[in-house]
C-alpha atoms as an extended CHARMM CRD file, in Angstrom:
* protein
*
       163  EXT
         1         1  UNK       CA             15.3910000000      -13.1390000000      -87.1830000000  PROA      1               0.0000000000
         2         2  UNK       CA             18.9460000000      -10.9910000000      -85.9320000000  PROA      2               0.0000000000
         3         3  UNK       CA             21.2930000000      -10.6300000000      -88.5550000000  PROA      3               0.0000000000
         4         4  UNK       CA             25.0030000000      -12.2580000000      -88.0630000000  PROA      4               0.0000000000
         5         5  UNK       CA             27.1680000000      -10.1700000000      -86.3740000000  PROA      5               0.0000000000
         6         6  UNK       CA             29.8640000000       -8.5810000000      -88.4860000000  PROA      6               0.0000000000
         7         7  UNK       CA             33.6610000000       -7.1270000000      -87.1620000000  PROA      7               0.0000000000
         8         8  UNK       CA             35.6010000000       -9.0610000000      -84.6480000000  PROA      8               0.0000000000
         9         9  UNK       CA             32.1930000000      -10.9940000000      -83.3260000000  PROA      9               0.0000000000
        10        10  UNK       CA             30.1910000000      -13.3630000000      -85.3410000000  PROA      10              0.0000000000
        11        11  UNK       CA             30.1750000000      -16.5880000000      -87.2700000000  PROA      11              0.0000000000
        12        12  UNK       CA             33.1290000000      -17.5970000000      -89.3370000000  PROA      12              0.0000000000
        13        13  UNK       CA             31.8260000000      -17.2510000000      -92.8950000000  PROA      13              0.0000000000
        14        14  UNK       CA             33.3770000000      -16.6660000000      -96.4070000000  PROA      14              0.0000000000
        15        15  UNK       CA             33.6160000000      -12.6980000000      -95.6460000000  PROA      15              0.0000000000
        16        16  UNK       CA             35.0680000000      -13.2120000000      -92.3710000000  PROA      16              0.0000000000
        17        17  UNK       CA             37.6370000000      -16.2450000000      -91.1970000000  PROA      17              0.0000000000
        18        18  UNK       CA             38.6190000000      -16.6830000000      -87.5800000000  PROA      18              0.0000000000
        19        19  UNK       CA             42.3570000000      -17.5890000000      -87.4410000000  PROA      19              0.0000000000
        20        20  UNK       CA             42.9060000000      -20.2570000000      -86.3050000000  PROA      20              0.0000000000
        21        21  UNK       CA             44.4540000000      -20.5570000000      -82.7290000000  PROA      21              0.0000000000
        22        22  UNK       CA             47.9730000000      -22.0860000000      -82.2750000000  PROA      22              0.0000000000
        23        23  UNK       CA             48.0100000000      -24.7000000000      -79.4870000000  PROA      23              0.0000000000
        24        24  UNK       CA             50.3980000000      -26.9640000000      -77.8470000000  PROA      24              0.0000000000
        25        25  UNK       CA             50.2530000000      -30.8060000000      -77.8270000000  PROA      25              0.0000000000
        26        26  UNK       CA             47.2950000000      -30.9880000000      -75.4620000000  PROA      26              0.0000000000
        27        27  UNK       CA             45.0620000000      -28.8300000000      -77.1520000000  PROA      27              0.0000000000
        28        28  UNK       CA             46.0750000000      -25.7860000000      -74.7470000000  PROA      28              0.0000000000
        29        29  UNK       CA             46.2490000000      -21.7300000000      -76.6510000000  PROA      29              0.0000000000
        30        30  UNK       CA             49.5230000000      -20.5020000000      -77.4060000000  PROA      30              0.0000000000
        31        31  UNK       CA             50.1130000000      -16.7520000000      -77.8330000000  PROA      31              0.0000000000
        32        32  UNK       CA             49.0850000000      -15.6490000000      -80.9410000000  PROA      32              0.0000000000
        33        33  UNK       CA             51.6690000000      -15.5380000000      -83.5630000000  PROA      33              0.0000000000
        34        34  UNK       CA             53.7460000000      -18.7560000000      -81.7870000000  PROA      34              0.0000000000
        35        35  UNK       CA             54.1510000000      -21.8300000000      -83.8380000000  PROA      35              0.0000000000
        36        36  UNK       CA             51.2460000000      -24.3350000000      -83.1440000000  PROA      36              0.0000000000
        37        37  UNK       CA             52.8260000000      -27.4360000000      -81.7610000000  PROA      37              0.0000000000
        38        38  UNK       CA             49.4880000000      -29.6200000000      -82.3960000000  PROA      38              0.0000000000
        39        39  UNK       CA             48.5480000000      -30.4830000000      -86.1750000000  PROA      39              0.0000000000
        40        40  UNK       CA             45.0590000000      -31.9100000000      -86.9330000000  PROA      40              0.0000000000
        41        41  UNK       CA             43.3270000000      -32.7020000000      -89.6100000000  PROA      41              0.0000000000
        42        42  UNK       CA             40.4470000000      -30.8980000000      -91.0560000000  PROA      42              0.0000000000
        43        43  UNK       CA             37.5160000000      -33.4550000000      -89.4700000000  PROA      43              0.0000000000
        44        44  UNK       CA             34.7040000000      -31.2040000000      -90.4710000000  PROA      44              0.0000000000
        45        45  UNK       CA             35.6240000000      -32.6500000000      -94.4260000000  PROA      45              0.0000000000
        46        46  UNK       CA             35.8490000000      -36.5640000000      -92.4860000000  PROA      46              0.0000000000
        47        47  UNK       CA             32.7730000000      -38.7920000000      -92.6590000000  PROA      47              0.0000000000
        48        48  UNK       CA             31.3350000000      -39.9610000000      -88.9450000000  PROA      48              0.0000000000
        49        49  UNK       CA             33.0760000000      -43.2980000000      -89.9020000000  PROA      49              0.0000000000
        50        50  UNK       CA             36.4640000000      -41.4760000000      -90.4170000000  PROA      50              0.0000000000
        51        51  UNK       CA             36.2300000000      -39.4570000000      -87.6430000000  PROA      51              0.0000000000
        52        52  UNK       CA             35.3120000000      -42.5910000000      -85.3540000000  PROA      52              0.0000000000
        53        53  UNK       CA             38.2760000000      -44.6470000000      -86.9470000000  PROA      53              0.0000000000
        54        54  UNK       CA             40.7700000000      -41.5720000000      -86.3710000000  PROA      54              0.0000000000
        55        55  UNK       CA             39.8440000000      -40.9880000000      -83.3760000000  PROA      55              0.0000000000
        56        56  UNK       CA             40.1470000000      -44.1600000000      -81.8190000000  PROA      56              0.0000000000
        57        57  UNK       CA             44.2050000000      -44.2730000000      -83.6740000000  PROA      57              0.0000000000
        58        58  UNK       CA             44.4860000000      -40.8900000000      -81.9660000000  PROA      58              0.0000000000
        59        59  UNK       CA             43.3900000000      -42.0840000000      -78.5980000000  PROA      59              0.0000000000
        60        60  UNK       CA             45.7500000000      -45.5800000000      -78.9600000000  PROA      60              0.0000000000
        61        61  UNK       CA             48.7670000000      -43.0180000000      -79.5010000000  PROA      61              0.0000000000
        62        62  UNK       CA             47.6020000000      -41.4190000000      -76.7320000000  PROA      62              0.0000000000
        63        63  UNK       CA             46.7590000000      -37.9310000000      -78.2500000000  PROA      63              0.0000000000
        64        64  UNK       CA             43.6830000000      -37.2680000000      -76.3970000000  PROA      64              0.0000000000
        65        65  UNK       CA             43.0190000000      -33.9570000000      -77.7110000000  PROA      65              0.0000000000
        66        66  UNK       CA             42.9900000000      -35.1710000000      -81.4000000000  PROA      66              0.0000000000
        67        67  UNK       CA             39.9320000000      -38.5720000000      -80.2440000000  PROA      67              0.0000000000
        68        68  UNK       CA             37.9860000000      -35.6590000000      -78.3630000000  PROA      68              0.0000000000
        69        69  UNK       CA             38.2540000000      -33.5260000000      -81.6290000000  PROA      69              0.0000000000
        70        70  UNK       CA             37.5790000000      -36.2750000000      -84.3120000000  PROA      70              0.0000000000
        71        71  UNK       CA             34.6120000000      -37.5160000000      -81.5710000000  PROA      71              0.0000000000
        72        72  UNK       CA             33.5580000000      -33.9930000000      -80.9130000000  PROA      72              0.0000000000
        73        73  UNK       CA             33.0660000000      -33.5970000000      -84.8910000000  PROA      73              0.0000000000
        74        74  UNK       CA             31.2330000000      -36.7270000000      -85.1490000000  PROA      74              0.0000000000
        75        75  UNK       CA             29.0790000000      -36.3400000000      -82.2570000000  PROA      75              0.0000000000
        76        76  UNK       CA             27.7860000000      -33.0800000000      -84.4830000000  PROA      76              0.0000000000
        77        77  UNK       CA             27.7210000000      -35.2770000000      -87.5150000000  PROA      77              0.0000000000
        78        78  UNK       CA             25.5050000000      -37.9910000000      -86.1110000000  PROA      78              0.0000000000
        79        79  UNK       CA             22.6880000000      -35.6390000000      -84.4530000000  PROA      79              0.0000000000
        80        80  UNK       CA             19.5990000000      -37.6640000000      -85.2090000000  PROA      80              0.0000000000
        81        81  UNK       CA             20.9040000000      -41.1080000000      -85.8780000000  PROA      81              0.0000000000
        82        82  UNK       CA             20.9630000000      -42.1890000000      -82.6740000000  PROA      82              0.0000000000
        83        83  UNK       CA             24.4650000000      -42.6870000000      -82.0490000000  PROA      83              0.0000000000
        84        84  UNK       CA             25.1870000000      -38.7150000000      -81.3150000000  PROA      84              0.0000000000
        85        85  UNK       CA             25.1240000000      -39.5220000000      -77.3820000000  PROA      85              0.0000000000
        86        86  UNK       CA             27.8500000000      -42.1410000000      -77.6300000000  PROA      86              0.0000000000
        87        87  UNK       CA             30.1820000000      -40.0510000000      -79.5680000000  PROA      87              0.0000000000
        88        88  UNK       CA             29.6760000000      -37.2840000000      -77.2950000000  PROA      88              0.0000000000
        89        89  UNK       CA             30.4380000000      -39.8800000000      -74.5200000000  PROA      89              0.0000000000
        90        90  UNK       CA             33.6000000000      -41.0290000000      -76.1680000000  PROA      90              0.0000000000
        91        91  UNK       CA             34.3210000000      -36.9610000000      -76.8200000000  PROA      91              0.0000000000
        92        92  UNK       CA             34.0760000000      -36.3930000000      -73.3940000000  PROA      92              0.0000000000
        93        93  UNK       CA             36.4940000000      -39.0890000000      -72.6960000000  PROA      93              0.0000000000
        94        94  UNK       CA             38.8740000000      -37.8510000000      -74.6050000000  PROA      94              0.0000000000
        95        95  UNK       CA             38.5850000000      -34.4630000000      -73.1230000000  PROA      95              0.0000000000
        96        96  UNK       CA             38.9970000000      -36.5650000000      -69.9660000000  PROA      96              0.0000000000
        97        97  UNK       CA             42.4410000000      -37.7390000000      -70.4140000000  PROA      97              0.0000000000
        98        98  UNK       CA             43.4860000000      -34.1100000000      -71.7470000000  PROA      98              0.0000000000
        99        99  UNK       CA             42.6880000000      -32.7870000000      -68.5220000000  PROA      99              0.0000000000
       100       100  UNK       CA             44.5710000000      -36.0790000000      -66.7680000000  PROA      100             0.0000000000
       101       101  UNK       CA             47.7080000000      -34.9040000000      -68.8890000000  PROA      101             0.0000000000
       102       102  UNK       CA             46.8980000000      -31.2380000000      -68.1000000000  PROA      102             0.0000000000
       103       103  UNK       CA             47.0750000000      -31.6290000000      -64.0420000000  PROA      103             0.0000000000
       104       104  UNK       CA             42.9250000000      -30.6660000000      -63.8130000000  PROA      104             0.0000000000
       105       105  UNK       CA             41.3780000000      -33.6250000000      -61.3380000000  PROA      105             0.0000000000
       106       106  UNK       CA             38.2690000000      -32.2690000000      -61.0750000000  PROA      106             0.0000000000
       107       107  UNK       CA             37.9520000000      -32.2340000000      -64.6140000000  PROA      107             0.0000000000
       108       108  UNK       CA             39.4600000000      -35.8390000000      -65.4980000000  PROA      108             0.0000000000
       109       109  UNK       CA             36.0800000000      -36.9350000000      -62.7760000000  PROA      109             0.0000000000
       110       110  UNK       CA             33.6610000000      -35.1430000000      -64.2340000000  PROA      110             0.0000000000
       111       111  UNK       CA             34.2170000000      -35.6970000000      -67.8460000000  PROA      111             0.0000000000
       112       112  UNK       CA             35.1600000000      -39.4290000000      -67.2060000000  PROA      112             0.0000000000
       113       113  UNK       CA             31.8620000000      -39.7910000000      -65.4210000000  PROA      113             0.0000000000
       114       114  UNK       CA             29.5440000000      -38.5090000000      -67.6520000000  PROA      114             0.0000000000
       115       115  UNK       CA             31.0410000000      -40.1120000000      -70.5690000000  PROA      115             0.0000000000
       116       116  UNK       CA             30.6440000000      -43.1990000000      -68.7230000000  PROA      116             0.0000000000
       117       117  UNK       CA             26.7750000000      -42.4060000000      -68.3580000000  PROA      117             0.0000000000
       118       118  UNK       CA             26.5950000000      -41.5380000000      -72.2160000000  PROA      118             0.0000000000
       119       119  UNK       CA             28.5800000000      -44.5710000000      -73.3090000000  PROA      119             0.0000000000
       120       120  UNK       CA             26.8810000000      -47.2060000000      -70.9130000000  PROA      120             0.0000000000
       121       121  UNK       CA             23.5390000000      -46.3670000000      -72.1960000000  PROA      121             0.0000000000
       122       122  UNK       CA             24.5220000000      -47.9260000000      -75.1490000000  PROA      122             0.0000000000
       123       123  UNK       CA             24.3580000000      -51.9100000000      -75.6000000000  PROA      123             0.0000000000
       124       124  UNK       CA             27.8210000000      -53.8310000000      -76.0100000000  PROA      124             0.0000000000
       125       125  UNK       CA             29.0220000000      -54.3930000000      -79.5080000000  PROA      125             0.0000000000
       126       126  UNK       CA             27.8600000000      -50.5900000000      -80.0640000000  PROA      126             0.0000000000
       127       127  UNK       CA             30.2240000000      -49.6760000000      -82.6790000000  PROA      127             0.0000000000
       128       128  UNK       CA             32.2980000000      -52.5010000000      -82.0860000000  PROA      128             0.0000000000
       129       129  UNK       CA             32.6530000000      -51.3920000000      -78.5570000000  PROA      129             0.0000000000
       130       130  UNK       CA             32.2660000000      -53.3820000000      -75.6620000000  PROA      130             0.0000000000
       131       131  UNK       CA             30.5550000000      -50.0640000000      -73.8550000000  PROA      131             0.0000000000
       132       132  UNK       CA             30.1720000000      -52.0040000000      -70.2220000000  PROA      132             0.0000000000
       133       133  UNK       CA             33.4750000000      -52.6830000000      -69.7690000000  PROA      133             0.0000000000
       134       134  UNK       CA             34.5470000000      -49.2550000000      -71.2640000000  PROA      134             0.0000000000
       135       135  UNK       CA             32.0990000000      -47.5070000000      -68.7090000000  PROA      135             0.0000000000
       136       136  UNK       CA             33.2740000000      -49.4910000000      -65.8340000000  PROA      136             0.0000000000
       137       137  UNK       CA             37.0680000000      -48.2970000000      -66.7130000000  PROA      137             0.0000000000
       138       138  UNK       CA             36.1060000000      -44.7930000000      -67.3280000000  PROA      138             0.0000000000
       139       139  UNK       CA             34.5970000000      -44.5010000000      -63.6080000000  PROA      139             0.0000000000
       140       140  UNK       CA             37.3160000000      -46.6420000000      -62.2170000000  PROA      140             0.0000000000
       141       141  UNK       CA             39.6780000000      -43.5800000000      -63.6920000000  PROA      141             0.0000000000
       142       142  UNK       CA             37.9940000000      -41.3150000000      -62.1830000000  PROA      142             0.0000000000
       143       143  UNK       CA             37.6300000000      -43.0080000000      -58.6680000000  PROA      143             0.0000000000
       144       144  UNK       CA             41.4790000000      -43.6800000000      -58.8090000000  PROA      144             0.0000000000
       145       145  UNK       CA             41.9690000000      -39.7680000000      -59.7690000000  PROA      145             0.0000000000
       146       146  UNK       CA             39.3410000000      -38.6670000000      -56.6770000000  PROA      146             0.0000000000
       147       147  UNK       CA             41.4120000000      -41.5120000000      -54.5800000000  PROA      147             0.0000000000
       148       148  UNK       CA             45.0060000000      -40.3040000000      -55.5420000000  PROA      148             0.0000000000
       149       149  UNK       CA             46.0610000000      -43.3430000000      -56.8890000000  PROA      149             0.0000000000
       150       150  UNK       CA             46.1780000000      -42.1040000000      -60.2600000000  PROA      150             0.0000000000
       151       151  UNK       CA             47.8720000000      -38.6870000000      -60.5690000000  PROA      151             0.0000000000
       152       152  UNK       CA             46.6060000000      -36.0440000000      -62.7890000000  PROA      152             0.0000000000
       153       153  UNK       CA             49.9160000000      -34.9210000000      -64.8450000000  PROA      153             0.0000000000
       154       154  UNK       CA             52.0500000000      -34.8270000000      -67.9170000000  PROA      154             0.0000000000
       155       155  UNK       CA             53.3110000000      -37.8760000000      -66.0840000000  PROA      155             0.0000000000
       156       156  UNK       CA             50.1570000000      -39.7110000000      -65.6620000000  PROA      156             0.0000000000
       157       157  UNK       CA             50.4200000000      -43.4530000000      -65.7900000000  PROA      157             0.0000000000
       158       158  UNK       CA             46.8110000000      -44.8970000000      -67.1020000000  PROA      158             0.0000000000
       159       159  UNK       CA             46.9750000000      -46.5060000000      -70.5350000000  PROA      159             0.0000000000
       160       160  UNK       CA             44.1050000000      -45.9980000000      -72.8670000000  PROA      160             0.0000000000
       161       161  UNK       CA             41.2570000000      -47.6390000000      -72.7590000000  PROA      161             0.0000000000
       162       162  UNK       CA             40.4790000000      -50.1670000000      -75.2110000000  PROA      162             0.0000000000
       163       163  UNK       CA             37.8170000000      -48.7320000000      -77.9250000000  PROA      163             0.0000000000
């Protein structure tokens, strides 16, 4: 089995704590040493349920870096429940309107399409969610973004999707 790696590489562990990155409001690096303009919670001490109920709240106020975080982390927590696919769906649609904020169309299509796979899979009422209509809105995004009728932008008009 290798060892961990020690020095600048490596796991974070109790001997050795990567700093964490300061970021701006969509999730982008700042220098380090610049003030971090996006505040998160710690969702690695949240339960699934938290992380799914904070995330949607996050996603309603249309920070769509903190619902792909809180998802993200609940995604990992679910592995083997069934339900990790659906919150890696709804992860990637978060990370799907980040990039829509951000100005990256390619990568508003491809993350809005695959979480649409992910989350259509799953039968409506999933979670509460209605996960055919939330597919079918998630490709309609991305058509509109591959169309140019929705542009890719701090500026971007789409509301968010009901969840």
């Amino acid at each position: 089995m290798p060892q961990e790696a020690a020095g600048k590489t490596g796991v974070p562990s109790e001997e050795r704590q990567k700093p964490e990155r300061p970021r701006d409001e969509l999730g982008r690096p700042l220098p380090w040493g610049a003030e971090t303009r996006l505040a998160l919670p710690n969702f690695d001490a949240m339960s699934v349920d938290d992380n799914d109920a904070a995330a949607r709240r996050y996603l309603a106020d249309r920070n769509y870096f903190g619902a792909h975080e809180a998802w993200e982390t609940a995604w990992k927590q679910a592995k083997g429940t069934g339900e990790e696919e659906l919150f890696k769906g709804l992860s990637q649609m978060g990370a799907g309107y980040v990039h829509l904020l951000r100005g990256n169309a390619h990568g508003v299509v491809t993350l809005l399409r695959r979480a649409a796979g992910r989350i259509g899979a799953y039968p409506v009422g999933s979670r509460g969610i209605d996960t055919t209509a939330l597919a079918e809105r998630l490709e309609a995004d991305a058509a509109a973004v591959q169309g140019g009728t929705l542009v890719p932008g701090p500026e971007a008009t789409a509301d968010p999707p009901a969840v």
